[in-house]
Every structure is written in C-alpha cells, then in structure tokens.
C-alpha positions as CSV (number, residue, x, y, z in Angstrom):
1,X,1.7,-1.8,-47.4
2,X,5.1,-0.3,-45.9
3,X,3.9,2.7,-47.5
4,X,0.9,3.2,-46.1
5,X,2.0,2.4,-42.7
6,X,4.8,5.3,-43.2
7,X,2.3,7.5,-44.8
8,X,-0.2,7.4,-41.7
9,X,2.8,7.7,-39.3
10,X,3.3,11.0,-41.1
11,X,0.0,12.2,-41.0
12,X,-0.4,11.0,-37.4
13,X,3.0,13.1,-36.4
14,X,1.5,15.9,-38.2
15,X,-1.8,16.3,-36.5
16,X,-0.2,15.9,-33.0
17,X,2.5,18.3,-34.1
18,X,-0.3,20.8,-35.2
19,X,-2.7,20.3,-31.7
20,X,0.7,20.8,-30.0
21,X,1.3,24.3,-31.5
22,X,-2.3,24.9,-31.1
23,X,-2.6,24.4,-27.4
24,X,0.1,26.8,-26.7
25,X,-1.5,29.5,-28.3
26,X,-3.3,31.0,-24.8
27,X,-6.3,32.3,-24.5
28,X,-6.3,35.9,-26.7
29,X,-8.1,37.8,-23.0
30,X,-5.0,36.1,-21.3
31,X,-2.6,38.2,-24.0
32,X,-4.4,41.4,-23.6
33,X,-2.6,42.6,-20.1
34,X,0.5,42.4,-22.2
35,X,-0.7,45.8,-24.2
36,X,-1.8,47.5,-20.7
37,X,-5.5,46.2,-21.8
38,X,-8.1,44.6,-19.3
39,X,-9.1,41.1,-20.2
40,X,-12.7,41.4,-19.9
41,X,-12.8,43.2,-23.1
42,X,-13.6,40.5,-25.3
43,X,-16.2,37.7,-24.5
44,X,-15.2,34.5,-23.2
45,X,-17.0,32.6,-26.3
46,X,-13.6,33.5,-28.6
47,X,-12.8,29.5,-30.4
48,X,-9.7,31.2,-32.7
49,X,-7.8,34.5,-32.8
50,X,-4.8,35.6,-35.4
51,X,-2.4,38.3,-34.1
52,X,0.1,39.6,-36.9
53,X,3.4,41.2,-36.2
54,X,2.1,44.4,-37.0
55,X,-1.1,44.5,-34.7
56,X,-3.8,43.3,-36.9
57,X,-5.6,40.5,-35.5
58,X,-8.9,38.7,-36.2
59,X,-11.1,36.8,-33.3
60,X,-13.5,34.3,-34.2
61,X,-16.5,33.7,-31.8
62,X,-18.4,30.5,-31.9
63,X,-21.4,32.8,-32.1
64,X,-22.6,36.0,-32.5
65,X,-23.4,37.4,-28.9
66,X,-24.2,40.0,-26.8
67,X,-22.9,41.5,-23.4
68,X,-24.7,43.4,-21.5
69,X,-21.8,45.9,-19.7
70,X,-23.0,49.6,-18.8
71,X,-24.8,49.7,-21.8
72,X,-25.4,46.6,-24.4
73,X,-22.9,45.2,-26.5
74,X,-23.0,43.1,-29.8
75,X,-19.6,41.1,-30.6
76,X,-20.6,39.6,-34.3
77,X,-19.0,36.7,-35.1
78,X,-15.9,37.7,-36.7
79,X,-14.1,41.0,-35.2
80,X,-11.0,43.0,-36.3
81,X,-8.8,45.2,-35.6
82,X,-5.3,46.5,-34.9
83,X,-3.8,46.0,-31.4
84,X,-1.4,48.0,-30.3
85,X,0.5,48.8,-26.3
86,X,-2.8,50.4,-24.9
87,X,-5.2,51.2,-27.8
88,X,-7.5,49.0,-30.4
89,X,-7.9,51.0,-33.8
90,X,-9.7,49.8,-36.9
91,X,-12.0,48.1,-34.9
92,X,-14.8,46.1,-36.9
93,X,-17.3,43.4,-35.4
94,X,-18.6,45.2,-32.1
95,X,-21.4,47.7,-32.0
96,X,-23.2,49.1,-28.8
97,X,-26.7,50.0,-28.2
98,X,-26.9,54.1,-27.3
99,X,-30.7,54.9,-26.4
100,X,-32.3,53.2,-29.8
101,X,-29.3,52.7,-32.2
102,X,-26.9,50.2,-32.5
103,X,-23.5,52.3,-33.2
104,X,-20.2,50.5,-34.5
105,X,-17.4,51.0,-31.8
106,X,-14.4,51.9,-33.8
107,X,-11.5,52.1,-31.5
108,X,-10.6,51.8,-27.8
109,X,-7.9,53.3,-25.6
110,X,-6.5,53.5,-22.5
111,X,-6.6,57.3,-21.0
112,X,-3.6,58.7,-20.1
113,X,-4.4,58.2,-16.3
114,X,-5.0,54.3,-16.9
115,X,-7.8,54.4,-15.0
116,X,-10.3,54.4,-17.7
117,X,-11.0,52.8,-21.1
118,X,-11.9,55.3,-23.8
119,X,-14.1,53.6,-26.4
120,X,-14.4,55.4,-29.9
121,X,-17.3,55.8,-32.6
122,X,-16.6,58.2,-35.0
123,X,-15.9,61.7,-33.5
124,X,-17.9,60.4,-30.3
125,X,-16.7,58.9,-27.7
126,X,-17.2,57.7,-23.8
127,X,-15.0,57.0,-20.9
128,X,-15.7,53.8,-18.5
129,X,-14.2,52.5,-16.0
130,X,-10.9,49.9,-16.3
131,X,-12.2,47.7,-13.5
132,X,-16.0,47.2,-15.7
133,X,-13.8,44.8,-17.7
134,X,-11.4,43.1,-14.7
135,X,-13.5,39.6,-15.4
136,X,-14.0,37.7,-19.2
137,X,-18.2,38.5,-19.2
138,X,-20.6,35.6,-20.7
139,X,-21.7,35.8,-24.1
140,X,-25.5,36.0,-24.4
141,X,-27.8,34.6,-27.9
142,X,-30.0,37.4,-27.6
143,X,-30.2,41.1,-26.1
144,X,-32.7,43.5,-25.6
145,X,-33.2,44.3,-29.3
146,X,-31.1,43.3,-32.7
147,X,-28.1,45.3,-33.8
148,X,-28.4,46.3,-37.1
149,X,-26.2,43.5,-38.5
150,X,-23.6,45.2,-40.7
151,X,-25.8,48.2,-42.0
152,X,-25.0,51.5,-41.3
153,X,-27.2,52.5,-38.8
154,X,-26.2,56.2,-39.6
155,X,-26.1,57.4,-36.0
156,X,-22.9,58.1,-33.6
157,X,-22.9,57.7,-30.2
158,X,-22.4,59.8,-27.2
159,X,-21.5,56.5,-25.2
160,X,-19.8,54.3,-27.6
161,X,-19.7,51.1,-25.3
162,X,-23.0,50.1,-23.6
C-alpha cells in the first residue's frame, strides 16, 4: 500500500512538473519578434510548436484553416520549416491561392528595408507589407475554394502569399 501511495506521489509530481514546463513555453507568434518577424504570420489556432537549436521547428494547428490576408491562405495542419533572424526557408504546410491555383509558399523574408515581407514560391515571389501581419489573424474551416491538399498543383505564383 506504501508503495502505491509513493508511486502516485511520483506520478502526480511528474505531471505537475511537465504542465509547469509546458506553460512557460509562450505562444510561438509571441517568439517571432525575436527573429525581426511580425507575429501575425502564423494563425492564432497553433495548440504545439517545436523549435530546435538549429532553426527547424514544427507548428501543430488544431485544424487545418484558412486566412484570408491580401490574397487567401491555407495553413494545413502540420507546418515546417527553418527559422532563422529575419527569414523562414524550407517552408512546408502553407499554400496561397494566386488567380485559380493553390501554390505552396516556400520561404519568407524580411527585405532589406524591413518594411516588407518577401514571401517565396519557387523562383516567384511577392512583396507585402510588414504591418498586413502586425495582429495574430483568425483561422477560418473553409475558404473560397480547397487547396489542393498536398498535390502538386504544378503552378508558381506571381504573388506567393494571398
């Protein structure tokens, strides 16, 4: 019985230990001004987020969504990347909506005059404005019209972030 007692002690230490280390983690758009990056870039329906030393990080949303900024975007569930001061490269999970077709957005960076947010799809890319993503934007269910949901859709885009 003393045993058991100790044993769920343990476990109970454990699991407040663990919510502990989880609740300082902050919000992954909170750590995003720390790399000269806006916070609105990512929607505000992120539940977990992994950052390694070296950059690569994965953000789990508690849905696939989409957010309509000056074009639309799709966030899938799970995105990737590598983080870095300024840039995003290796991007995967995101795709925007230029004229009919969905295009995967590949990389993001800041311009050189940090005015701007550079967003990459293949050799295409397009230049918005920083302050479009000053404010985390709501995650949607649906958009205009599907994304094509991990198939190549086999354009690029002349305007890699609707």
């Amino acid at each position: 019985m003393a045993s058991s007692v100790a044993y769920l002690v343990v476990l109970f230490s454990l699991y407040v230990a663990g919510s502990a280390i989880a609740e300082e983690l902050p919000p992954v758009q909170d750590s995003l001004p720390a790399y000269g990056l806006p916070k609105g870039l990512l929607p505000n329906a992120v539940s977990t987020y992994s950052l390694s030393d070296d950059g690569h990080f994965v953000v789990e949303l508690a849905s696939p969504c989409y957010v309509q900024f000056s074009h639309l975007v799709y966030y899938d569930r799970i995105i990737k990347g590598k983080l870095s001061y300024g840039k995003v490269t290796e991007i995967s999970g995101i795709q925007a909506k230029e004229l009919f077709v969905w295009v995967s957005v590949t990389g993001l960076a800041l311009t050189p005059d940090g005015k701007h947010i550079q967003f990459q799809s293949g050799i295409f890319s397009e230049d918005l404005p920083i302050s479009m993503f000053a404010e985390i934007p709501n995650c949607k269910k649906h958009g205009s019209a599907g994304p094509c949901h991990g198939r190549k859709s086999g354009g690029q885009m002349a305007v890699a972030a609707e």
